[in-house]
MITORKE-598870 format. One record per atom (N, C-alpha, C, O): residue number from 0; residue in one letter; atom name; z, x, y. Coordinates in steps of 0.1 Angstrom, whole numbers. Atoms other than C-alpha are relative to their C-alpha. Example, Ala and Ser with C-alpha at 12.3 -4.5 7.8 and 13.67 -1.06 7.14 Angstrom:
2
+--------+-------+-------+-------+-------+-------+
| torkol | vexba | vexgu |    c3 |    c1 |    c2 |
+--------+-------+-------+-------+-------+-------+
|      0 |     A |     N |     0 |     9 |   -12 |
|      0 |     A |    CA |    78 |   123 |   -45 |
|      0 |     A |     C |     0 |     9 |    12 |
|      0 |     A |     O |     7 |    19 |    12 |
|      1 |     S |     N |     0 |    -9 |   -11 |
|      1 |     S |    CA |    71 |   137 |   -11 |
|      1 |     S |     C |     8 |    -8 |    11 |
|      1 |     S |     O |     9 |    -3 |    22 |
+--------+-------+-------+-------+-------+-------+
//
This chain:
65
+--------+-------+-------+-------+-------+-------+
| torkol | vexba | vexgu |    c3 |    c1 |    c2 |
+--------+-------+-------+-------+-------+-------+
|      0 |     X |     N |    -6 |   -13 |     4 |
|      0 |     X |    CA |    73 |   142 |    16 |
|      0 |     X |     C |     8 |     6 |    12 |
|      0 |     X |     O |    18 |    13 |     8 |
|      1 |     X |     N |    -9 |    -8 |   -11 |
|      1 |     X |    CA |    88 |   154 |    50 |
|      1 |     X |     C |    10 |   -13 |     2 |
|      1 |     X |     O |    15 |   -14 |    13 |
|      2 |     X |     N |   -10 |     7 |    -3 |
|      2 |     X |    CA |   109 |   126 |    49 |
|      2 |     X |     C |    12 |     5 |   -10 |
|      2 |     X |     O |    24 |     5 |    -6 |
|      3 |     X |     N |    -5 |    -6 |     6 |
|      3 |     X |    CA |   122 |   140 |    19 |
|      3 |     X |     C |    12 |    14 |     4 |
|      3 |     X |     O |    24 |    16 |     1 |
|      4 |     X |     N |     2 |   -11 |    -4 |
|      4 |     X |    CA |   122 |   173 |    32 |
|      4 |     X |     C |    14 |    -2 |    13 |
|      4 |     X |     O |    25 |     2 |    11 |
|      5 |     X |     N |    -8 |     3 |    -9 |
|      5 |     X |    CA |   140 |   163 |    63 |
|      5 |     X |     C |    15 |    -1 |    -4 |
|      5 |     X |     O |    24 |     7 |     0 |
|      6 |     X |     N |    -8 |     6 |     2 |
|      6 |     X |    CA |   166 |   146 |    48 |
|      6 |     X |     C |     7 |    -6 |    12 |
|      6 |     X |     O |    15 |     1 |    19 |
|      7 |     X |     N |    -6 |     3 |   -15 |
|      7 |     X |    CA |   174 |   122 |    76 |
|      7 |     X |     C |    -2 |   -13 |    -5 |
|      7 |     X |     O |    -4 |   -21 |     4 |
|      8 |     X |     N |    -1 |    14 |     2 |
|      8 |     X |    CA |   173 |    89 |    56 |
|      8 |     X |     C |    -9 |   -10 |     1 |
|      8 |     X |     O |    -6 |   -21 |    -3 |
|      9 |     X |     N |    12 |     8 |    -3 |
|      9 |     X |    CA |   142 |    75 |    65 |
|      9 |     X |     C |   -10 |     0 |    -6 |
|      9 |     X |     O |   -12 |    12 |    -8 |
|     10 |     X |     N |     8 |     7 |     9 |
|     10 |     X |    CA |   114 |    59 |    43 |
|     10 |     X |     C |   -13 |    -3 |     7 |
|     10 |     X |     O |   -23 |    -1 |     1 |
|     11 |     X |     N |    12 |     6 |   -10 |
|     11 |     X |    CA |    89 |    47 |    68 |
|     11 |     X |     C |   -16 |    11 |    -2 |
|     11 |     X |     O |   -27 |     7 |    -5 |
|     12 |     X |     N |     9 |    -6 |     0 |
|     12 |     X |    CA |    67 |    78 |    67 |
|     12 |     X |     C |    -8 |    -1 |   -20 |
|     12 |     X |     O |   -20 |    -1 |   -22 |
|     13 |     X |     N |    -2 |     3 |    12 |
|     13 |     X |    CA |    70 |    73 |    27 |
|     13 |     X |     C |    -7 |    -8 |    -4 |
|     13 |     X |     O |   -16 |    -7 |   -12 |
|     14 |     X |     N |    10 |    15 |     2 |
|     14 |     X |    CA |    57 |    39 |    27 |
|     14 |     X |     C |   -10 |     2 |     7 |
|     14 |     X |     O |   -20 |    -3 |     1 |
|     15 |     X |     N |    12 |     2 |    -3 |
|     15 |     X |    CA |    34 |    44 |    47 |
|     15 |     X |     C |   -12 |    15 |    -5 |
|     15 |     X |     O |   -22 |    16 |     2 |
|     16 |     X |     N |    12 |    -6 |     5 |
|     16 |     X |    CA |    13 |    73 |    27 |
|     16 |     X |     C |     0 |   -10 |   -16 |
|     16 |     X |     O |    -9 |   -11 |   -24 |
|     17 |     X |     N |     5 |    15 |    16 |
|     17 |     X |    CA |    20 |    43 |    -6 |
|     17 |     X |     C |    -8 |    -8 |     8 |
|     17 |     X |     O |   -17 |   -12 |     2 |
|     18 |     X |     N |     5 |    14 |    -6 |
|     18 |     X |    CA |     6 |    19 |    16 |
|     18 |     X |     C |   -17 |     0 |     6 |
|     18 |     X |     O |   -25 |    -8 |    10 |
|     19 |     X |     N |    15 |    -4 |    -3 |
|     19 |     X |    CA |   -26 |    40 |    24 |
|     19 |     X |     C |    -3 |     2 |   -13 |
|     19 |     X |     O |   -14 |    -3 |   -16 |
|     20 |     X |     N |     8 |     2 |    14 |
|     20 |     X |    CA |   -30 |    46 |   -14 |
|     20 |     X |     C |    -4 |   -14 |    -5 |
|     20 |     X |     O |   -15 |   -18 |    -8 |
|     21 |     X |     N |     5 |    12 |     4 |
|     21 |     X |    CA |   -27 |    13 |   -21 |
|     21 |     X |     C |   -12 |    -5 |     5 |
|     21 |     X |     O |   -23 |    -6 |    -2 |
|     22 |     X |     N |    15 |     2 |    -5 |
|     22 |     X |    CA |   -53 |     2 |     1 |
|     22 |     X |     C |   -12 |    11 |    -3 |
|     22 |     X |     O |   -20 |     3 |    -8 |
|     23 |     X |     N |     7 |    -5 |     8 |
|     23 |     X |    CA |   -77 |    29 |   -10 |
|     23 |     X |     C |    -4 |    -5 |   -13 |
|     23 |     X |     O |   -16 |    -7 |   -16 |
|     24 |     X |     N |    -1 |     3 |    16 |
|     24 |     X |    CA |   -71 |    20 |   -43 |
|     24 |     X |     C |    -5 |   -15 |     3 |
|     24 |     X |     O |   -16 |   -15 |     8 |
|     25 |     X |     N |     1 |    16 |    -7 |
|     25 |     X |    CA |   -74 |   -18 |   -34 |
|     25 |     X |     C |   -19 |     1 |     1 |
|     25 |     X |     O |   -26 |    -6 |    -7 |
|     26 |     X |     N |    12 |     1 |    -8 |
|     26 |     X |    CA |  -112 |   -11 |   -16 |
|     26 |     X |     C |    -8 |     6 |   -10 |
|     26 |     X |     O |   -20 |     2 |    -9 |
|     27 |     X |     N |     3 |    -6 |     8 |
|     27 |     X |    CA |  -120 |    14 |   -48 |
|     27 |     X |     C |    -2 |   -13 |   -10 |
|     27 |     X |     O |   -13 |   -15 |   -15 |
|     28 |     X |     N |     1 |    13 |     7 |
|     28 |     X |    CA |  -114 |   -19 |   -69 |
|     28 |     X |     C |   -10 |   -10 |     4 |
|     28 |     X |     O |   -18 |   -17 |    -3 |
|     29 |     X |     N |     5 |    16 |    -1 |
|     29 |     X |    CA |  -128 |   -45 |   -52 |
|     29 |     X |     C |   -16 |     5 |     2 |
|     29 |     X |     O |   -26 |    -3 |    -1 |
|     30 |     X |     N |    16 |    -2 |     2 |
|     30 |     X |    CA |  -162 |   -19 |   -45 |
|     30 |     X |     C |    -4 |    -1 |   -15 |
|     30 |     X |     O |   -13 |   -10 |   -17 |
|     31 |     X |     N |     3 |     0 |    11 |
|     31 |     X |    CA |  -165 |   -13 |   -84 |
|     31 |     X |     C |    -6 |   -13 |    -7 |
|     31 |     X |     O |   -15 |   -15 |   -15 |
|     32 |     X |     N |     3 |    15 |     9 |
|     32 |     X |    CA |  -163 |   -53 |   -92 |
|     32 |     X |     C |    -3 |    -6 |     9 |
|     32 |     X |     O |     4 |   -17 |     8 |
|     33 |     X |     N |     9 |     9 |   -11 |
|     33 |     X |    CA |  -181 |   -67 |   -62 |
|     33 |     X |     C |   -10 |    -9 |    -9 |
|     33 |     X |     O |   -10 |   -22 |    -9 |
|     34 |     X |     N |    13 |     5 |     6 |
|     34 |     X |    CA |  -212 |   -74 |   -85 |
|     34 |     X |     C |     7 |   -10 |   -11 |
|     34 |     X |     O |     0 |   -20 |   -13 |
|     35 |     X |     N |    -8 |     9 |     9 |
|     35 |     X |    CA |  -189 |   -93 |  -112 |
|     35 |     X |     C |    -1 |   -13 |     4 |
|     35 |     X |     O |    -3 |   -18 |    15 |
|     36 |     X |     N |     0 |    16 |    -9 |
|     36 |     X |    CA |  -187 |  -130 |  -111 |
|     36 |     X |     C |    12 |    -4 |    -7 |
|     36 |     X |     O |    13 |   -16 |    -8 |
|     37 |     X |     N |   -11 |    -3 |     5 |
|     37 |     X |    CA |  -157 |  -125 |  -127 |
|     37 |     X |     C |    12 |     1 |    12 |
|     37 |     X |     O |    10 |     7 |    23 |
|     38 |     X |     N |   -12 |     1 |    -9 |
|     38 |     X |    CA |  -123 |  -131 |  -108 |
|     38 |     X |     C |    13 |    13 |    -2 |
|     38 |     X |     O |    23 |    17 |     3 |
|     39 |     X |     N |   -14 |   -14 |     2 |
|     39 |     X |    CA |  -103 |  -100 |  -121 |
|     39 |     X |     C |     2 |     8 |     6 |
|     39 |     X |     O |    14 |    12 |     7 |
|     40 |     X |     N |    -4 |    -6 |   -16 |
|     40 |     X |    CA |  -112 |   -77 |   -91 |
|     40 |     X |     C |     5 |     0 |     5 |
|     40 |     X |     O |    14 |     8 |     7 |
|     41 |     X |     N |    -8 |    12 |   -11 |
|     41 |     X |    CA |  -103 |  -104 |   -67 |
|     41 |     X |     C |    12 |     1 |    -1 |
|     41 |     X |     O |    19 |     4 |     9 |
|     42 |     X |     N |   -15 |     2 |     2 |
|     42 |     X |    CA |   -71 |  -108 |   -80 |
|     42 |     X |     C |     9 |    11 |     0 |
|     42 |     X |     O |    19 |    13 |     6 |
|     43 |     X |     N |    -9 |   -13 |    -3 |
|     43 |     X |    CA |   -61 |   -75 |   -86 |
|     43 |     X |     C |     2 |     4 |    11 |
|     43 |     X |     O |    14 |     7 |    13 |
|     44 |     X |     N |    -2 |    -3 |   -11 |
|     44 |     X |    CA |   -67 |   -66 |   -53 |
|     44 |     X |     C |     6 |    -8 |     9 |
|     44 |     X |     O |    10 |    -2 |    18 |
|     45 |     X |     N |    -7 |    13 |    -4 |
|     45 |     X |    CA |   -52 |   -99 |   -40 |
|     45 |     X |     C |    19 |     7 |    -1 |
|     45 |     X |     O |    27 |     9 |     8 |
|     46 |     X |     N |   -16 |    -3 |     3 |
|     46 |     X |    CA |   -15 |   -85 |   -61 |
|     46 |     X |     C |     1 |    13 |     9 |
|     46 |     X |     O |    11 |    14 |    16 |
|     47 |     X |     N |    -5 |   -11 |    -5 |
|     47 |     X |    CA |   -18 |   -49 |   -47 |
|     47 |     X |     C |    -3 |    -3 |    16 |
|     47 |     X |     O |     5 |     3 |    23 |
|     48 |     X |     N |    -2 |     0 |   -16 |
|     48 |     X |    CA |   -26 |   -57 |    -9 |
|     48 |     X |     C |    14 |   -13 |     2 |
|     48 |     X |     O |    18 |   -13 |    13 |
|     49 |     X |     N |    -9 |     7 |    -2 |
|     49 |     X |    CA |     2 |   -84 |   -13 |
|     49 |     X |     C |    16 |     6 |    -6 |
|     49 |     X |     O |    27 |     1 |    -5 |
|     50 |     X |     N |   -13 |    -7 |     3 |
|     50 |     X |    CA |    28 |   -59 |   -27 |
|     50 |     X |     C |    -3 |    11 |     8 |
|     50 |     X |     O |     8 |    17 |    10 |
|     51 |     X |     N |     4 |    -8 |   -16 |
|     51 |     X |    CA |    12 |   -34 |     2 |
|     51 |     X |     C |     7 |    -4 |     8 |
|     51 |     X |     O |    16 |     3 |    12 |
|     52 |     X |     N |    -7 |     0 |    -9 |
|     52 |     X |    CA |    25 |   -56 |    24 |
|     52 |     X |     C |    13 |    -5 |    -1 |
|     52 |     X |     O |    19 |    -5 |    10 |
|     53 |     X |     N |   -14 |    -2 |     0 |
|     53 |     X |    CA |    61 |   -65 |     8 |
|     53 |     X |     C |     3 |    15 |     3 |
|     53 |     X |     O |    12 |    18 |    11 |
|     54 |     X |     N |    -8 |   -14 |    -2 |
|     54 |     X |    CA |    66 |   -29 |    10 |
|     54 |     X |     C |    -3 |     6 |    12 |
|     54 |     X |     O |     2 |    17 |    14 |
|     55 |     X |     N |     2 |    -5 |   -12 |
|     55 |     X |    CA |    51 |   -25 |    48 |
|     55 |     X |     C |    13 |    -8 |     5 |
|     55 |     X |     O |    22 |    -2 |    11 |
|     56 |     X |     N |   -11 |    10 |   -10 |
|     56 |     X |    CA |    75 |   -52 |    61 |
|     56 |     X |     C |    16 |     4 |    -7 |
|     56 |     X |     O |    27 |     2 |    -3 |
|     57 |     X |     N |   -17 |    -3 |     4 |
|     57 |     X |    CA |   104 |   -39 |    39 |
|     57 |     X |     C |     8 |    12 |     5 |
|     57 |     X |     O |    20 |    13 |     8 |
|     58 |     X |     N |    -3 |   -14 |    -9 |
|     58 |     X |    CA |   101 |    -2 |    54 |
|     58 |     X |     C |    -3 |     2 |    10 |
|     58 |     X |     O |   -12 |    11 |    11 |
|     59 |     X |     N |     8 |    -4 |    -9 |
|     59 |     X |    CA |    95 |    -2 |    84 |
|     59 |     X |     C |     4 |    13 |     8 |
|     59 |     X |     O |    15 |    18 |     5 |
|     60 |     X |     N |    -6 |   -12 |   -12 |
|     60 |     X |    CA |    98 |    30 |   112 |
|     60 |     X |     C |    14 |    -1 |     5 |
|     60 |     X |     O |    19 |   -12 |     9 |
|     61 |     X |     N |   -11 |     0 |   -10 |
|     61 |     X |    CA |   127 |    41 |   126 |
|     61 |     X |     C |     1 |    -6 |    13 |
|     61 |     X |     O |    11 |   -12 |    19 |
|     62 |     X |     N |     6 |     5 |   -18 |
|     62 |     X |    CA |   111 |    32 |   161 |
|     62 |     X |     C |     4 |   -15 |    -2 |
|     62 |     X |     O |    10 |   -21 |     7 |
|     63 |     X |     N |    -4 |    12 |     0 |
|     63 |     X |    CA |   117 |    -3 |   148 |
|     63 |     X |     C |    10 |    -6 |     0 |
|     63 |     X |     O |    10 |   -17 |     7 |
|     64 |     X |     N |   -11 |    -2 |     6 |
|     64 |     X |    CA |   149 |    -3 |   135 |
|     64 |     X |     C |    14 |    -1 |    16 |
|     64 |     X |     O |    26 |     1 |    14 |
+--------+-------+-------+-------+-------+-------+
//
């Protein structure tokens, strides 16, 4: 939102409050179907921490840049 707010072009802070939902979300999943012997958890949380990190390495900080 203050990147918005800013308006100064930059994404980084952006991605990185998606990238804390995701993982939340991710650790929210994988506690609910721990006890499962079922693979549908696993997996889900497998696609969202691996689209977590296309979108860490795609946005990164200005500081990097």
């Amino acid at each position: 939102m203050g990147n918005s707010l800013s308006e100064n072009g930059q994404v980084g802070g952006t991605a990185g409050v998606l990238l804390s939902i995701m993982f939340l979300v991710s650790g929210i999943v994988y506690i609910s179907t721990r006890k499962q012997e079922k693979l549908g958890g696993d997996i889900a949380c497998a696609i969202m921490l691996a689209i977590a990190a296309l979108l860490g390495f795609a946005t990164p900080a200005s500081s990097l840049t």
